[in-house]
C-alpha positions in Angstrom: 103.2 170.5 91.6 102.5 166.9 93.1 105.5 164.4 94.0 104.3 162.5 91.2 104.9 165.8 88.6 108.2 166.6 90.1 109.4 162.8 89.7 108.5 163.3 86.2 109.9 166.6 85.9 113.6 165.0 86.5 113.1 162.1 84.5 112.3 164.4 81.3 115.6 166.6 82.6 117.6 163.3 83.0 116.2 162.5 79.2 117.3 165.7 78.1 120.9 166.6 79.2 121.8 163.1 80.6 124.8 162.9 82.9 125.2 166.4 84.0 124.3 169.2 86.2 121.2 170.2 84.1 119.6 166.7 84.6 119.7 167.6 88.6 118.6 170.9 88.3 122.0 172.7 88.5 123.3 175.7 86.9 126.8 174.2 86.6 129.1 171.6 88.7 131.1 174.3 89.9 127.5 175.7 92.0 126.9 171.8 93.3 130.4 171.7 94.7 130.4 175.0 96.7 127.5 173.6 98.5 129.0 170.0 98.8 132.2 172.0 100.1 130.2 173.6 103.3 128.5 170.1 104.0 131.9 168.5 104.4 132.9 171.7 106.9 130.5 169.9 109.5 131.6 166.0 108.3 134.4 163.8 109.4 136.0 161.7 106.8 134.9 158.6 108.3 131.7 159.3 109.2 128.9 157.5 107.4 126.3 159.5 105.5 123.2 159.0 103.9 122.6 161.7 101.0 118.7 162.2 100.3 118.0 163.1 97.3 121.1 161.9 95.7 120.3 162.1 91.8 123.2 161.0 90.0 125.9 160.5 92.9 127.4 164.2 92.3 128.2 164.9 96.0 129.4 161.4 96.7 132.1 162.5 93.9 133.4 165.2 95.9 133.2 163.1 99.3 135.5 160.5 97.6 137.8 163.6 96.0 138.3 164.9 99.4 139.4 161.9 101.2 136.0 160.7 102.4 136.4 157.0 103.2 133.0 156.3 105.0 130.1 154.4 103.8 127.5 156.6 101.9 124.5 155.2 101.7 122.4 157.3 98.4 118.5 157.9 97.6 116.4 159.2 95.0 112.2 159.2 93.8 113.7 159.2 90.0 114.4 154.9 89.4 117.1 156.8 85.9 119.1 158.2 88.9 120.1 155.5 90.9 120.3 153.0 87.7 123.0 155.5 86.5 124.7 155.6 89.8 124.5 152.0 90.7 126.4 151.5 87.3 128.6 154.7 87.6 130.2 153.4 91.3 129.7 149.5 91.3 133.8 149.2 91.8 133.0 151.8 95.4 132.3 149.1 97.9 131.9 151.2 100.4 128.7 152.8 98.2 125.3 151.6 97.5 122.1 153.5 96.1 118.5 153.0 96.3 115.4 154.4 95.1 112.9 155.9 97.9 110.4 158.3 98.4 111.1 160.3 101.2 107.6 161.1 101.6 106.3 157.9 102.2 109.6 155.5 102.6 110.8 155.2 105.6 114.9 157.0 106.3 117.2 154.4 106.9 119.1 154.3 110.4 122.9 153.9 112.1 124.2 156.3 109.8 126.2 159.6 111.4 124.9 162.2 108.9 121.8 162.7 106.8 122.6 165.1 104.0 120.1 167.1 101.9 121.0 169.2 98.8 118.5 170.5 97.0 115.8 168.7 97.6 113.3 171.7 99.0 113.9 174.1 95.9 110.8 173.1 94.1 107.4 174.2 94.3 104.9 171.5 95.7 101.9 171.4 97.0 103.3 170.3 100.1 106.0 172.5 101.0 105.9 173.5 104.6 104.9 169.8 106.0 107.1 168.1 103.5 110.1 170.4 104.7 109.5 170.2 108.7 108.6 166.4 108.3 111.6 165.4 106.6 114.4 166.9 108.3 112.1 165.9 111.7 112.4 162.1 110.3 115.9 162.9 109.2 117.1 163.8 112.8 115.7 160.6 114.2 117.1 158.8 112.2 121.0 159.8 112.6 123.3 159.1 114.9 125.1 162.4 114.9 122.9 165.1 113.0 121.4 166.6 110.2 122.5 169.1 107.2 120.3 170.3 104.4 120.1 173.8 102.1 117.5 175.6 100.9 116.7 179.0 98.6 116.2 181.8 101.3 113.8 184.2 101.6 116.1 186.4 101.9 117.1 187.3 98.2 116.8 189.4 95.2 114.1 188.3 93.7 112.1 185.0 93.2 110.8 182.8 90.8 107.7 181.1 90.6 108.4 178.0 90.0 110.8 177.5 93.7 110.0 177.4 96.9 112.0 179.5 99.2 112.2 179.6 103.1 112.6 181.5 105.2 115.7 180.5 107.2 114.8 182.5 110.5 111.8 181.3 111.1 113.3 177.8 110.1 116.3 178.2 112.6 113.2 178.9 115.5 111.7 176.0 114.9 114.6 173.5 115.0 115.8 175.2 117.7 112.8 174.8 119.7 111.3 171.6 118.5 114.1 169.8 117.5 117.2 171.1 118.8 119.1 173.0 120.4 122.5 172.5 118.9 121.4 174.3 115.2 124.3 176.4 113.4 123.0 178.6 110.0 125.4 179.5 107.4 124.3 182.3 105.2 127.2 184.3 104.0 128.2 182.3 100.9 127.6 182.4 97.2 127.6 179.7 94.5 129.7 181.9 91.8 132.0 184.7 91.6 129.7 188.4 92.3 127.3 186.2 93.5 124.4 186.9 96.0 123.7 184.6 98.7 120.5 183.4 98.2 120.5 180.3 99.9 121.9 179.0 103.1 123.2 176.1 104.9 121.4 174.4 108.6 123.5 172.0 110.4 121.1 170.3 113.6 123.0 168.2 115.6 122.5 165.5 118.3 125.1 167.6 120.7 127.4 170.7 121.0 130.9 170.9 119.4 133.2 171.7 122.1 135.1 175.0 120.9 
């Protein structure tokens, strides 16, 4: 699948099940906000964020929920998305949304986290470069670090149409090409009896102290 296909993909989703988890690709809300839930483990409440791949706003929800008073800066390749958010949180001042393409837009700057939820589940025919090139610009880009999930090799079984990674060989790389303050999270599960088949990287620009 191109860019192009997958931008149409979650427009005919959005045109289907409107608001909801469905349009984003989501078994159910509950799922979204387990993996929001481990994002804000790593985040201050005042830290700015950028959320790539944003879709309808969902995770800014839960920031706002959980006491989250930074700005929070959201972006999205589907134009439906942000048009529904822009409308859905014009009374958040502290909020604003944009369409880009990661791909070929370049990722805003002077904001503490870049977040990414989702965004590497799908099959393209880019997957590797589009994966190692985004989190690379990502990292740049923020002032304090990077956090992003993904399906993990690691699982069950697979289906065709996702692209999973594997989160070892992943962890490698960052650690030696991009840095050396990486934490994985793999023990969690997005519904009760679940299996953990994804996981969680946080790459920051320095150590915690512990």
């Amino acid at each position: 699948m191109s860019p192009e296909e997958l931008k149409n993909y979650y427009q005919s989703l959005f045109r289907l099940h409107g608001e909801s988890a469905a349009a984003v690709q989501h078994v159910s809300k509950d799922a979204q906000y387990v993996r929001f839930e481990i994002f804000c483990e790593f985040i201050d409440t005042s830290d700015s964020i950028i959320d790539l791949g944003c879709g309808l706003g969902d995770m800014l929800v839960y920031l706002r929920n959980h006491d989250h008073t930074g700005n929070y800066l959201g972006c999205d390749f589907v134009p439906e998305f942000i048009k529904n958010a822009q409308t859905k949180f014009e009374n958040d001042e502290s909020a604003t949304f944009q369409v880009m393409d990661i791909i070929k837009d370049e990722i805003p700057k002077e904001y503490d986290y870049i977040v990414m939820s989702g965004i590497f589940n799908n099959v393209l025919n880019c997957n590797e470069s589009f994966l190692r090139n985004t989190i690379e610009a990502a990292f740049k880009a923020a002032n304090k670090g990077v956090i992003f999930n993904a399906l993990s090799t690691f699982v069950e079984y697979q289906e065709s149409s996702l692209f999973y990674v594997n989160p070892l060989e992943t962890f490698e790389y960052i650690k030696r090409h991009i840095t050396p303050y990486v934490t994985l999270k793999h023990d969690y599960v997005t519904k009760p009896d679940g299996f953990p088949y994804e996981f969680t990287m946080v790459m920051r620009k320095e150590g915690v102290l512990v």
